[in-house]
N, C-alpha and C positions, 0 to 999 in steps of 0.2 A: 559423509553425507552427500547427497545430492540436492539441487533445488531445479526444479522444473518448473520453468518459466516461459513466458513469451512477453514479446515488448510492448509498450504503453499497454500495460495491465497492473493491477493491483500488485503483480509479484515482486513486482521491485521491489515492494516493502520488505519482505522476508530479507530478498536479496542486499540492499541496503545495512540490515541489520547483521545479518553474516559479514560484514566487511567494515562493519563497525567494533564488531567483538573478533575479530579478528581469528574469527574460527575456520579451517578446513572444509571446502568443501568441492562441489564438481557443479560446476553450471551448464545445466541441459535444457535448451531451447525445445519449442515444443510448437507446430507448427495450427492454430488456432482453428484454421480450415477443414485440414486434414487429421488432425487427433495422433501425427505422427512425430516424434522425436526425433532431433538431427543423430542422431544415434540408430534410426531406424524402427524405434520400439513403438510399438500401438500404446499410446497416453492413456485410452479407455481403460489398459490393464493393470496401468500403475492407478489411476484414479479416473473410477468410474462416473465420477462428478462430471469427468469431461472439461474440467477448466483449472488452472493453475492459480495459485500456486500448490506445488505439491513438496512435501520434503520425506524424502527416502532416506533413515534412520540407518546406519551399519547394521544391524541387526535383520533390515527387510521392512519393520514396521514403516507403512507410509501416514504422514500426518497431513492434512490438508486443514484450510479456511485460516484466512492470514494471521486474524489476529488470535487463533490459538499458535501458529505459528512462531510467531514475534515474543510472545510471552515466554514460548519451549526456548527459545535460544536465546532471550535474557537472561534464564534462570539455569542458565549453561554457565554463564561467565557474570556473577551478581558484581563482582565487583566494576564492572563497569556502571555499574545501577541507570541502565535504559530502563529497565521495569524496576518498581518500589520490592521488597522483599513479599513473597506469598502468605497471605494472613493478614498482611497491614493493611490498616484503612487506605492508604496512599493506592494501595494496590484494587485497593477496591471502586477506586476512582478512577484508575487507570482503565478499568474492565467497564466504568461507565463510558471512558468516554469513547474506547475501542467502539463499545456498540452504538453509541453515538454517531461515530464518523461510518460505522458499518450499513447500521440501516436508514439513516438521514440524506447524506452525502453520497456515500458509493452504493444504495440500491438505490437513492432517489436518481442518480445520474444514469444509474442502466439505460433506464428507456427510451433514454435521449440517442442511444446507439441503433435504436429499431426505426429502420426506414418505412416501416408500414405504418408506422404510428401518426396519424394527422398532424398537421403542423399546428393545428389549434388545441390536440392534448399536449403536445408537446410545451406551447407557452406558459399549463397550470405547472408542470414538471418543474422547469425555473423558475416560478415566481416561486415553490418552494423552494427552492433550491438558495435563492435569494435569503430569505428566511432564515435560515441554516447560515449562512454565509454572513449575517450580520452578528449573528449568535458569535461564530466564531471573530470574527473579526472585533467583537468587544473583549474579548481575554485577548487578541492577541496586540489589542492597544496597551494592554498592559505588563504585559510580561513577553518576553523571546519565544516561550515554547507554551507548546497547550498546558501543560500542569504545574511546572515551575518554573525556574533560570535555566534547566539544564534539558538537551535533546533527552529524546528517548521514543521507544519504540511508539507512541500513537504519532509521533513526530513523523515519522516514516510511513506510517499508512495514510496520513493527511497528506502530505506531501505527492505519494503516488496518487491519487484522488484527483487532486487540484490539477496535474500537470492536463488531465483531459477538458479542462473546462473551457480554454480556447476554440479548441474543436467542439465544442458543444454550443458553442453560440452565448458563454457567460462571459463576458467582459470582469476579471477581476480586478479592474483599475480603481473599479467605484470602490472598492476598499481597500486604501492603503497600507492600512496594515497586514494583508494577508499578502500584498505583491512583496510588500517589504519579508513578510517570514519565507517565500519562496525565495528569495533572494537569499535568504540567510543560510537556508536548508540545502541549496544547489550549490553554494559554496564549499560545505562539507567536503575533504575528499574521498571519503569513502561510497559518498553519494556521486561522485563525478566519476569515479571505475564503476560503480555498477552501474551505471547509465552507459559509458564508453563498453563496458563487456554487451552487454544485452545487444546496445546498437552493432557490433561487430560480429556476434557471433546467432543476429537474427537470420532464421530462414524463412522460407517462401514468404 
């Protein structure tokens, strides 16, 4: 497999989760600007979405959008149980809260990246954002991980999400709980090599 990535982006979640399940594969950087792979290949052609992450299947099939992602390479290696089994409720709450962190947190935080955007829409963007962030931060008073005791795959898309929030002007102190599960989640070491690969092997 390959995963097609670039840095402080959502892909580390995929990426994360392949180094958790301890599965095979080839990490290809993909240059955000240019649409070109340090390999040389035009990205548009692998995924005309234009944005990573992308995962290229032995086969050729390319799958993209993270949290189908995460789910494909749980259900590679279930014994690890990062995702609940396919069919279980467990699992159907997993796929809530995927979409949860998908369209609350990492499309609410997009537009906080567009510098045309006035700084006065920008404020309504984090006060939702805020919103969101306290929602989370009351499970995460309770338990280590969003859905139970134990990591798993929306753990890794929360986690890549959050790391942009500094640069975004969110101060996450105001909720303890959530500096504390970044803490928890960056001690990982499979989380700490796919942060060291990406950073070393970023181009442009």
């Amino acid at each position: 497999m390959k995963l097609y990535s670039a840095p402080n982006t959502c892909s580390l979640s995929p990426h994360i989760v392949l180094r958790e399940l301890g599965l095979p594969f080839e990490l290809v950087m993909v240059n955000n600007r240019t649409k070109v792979t340090a390999d040389g290949a035009d990205f548009l052609a692998i995924n005309p979405k234009g944005y990573v992450a992308a995962l290229q299947l032995d086969n050729g099939e390319v799958l993209t959008e993270g949290p189908a992602i995460v789910q494909y390479l749980a259900d590679l290696r279930p014994e690890a149980a990062l995702a609940p089994p396919p069919g279980s409720w467990p699992r159907v709450r997993l796929q809530e809260m995927l979409n949860y962190i998908g369209t609350e947190i990492h499309a609410g935080a997009s537009p906080l990246f567009n510098a045309a955007i006035p700084d006065t829409v920008k404020v309504i963007f984090r006060e939702r954002l805020v919103r969101r962030f306290d929602n989370i931060a009351g499970t995460l008073a309770t338990q280590d991980h969003l859905l139970d005791d134990r990591f798993g795959v929306a753990d890794a898309y929360l986690y890549a999400v959050l790391l942009w929030m500094p640069v975004l002007g969110i101060a996450l102190d105001r909720w303890p709980a959530i500096t504390a599960y970044i803490a928890r989640i960056a001690a990982r070491p499979a989380v700490q090599a796919a942060q060291h690969a990406e950073q070393a092997a970023a181009i442009g």
